[in-house]
C-alpha positions as CSV (number, residue, x, y, z in Angstrom):
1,X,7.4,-2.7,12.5
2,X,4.9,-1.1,10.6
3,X,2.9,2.0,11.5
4,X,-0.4,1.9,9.5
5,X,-4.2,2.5,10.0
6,X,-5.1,1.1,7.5
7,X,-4.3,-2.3,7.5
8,X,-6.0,-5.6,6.1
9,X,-5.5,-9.1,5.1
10,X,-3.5,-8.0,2.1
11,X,-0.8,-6.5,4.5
12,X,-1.1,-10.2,6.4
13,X,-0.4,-11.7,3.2
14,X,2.9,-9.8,2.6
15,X,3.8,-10.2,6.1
16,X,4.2,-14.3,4.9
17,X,6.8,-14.1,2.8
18,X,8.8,-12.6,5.4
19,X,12.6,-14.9,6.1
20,X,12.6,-17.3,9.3
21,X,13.4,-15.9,12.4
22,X,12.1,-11.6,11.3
23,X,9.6,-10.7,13.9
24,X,6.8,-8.2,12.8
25,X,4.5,-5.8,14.9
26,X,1.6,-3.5,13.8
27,X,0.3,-0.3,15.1
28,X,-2.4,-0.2,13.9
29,X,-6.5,0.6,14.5
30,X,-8.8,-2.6,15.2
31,X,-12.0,-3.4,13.9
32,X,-13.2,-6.7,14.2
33,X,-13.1,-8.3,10.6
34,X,-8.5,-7.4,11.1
35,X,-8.5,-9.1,14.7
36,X,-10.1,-12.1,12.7
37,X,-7.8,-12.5,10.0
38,X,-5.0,-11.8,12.3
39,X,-6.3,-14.4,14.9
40,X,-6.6,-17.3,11.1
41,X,-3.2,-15.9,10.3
42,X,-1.8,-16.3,13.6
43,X,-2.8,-19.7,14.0
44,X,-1.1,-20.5,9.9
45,X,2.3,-18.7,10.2
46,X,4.6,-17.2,12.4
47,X,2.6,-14.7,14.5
48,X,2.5,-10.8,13.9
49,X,2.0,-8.7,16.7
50,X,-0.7,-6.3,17.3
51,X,-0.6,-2.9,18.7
52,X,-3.7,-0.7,19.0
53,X,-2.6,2.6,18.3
54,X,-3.5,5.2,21.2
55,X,-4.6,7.7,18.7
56,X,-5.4,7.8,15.0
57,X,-2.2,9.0,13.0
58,X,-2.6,10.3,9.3
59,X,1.1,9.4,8.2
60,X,2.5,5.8,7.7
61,X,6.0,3.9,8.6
62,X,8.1,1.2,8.4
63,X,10.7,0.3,10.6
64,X,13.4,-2.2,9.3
65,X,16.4,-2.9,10.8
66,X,17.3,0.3,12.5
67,X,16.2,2.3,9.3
68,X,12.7,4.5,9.5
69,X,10.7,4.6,6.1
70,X,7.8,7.2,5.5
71,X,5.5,5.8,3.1
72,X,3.5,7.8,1.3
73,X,0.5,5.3,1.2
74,X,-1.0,2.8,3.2
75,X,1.0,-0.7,2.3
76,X,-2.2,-2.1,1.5
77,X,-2.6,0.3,-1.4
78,X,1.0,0.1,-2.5
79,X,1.5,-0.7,-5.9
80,X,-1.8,0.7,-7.2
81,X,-0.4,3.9,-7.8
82,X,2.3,6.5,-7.3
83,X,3.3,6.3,-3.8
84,X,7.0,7.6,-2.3
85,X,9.0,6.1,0.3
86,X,11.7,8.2,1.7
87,X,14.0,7.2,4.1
88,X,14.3,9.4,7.2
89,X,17.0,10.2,9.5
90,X,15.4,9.3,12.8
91,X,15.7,6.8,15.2
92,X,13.6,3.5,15.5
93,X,12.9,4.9,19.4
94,X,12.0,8.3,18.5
95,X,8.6,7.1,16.6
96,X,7.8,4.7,18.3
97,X,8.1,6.8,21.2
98,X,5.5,9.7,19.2
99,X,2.7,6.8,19.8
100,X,2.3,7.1,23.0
């Protein structure tokens, strides 16, 4: 599950390489150009799911597993600079219960 607004095609591409059988969400904002690449990636690989997030949320997350990562940059820009990811003791169900 990954909490993100910022989220493009790059962060689809990623999402590919993913093993057989791991599900993935995203809570993220829409604009149209995302619900188009989602909707061509969709129809390629095994589907993501989409989740419009209710408001717009500064930080970013990763749930794997049952284990919550804070990420100090939006996956997209991961990799092009220094960026943290610290694990945090909280549950799955305690984030994901914040969005709403």
């Amino acid at each position: 599950i990954l909490i993100d607004n910022f989220v493009d095609d790059r962060v689809l591409s990623m999402l590919t390489k993913r093993s057989d059988g791991v599900t993935a969400t995203i809570h993220t904002r829409y604009n149209e150009q995302f619900l188009t690449d989602l909707r061509k990636h969709n129809e390629q690989y095994p589907s993501i799911e989409f989740i419009q997030l209710p408001h717009r949320n500064h930080d970013r997350f990763l749930i794997i597993d049952n284990k919550v990562l804070f990420l100090g940059a939006s996956v997209k820009d991961m990799g092009t600079g220094l960026c943290a990811v610290t694990e945090m003791e909280i549950t799955p169900e305690t984030i994901l219960g914040l969005l709403k």
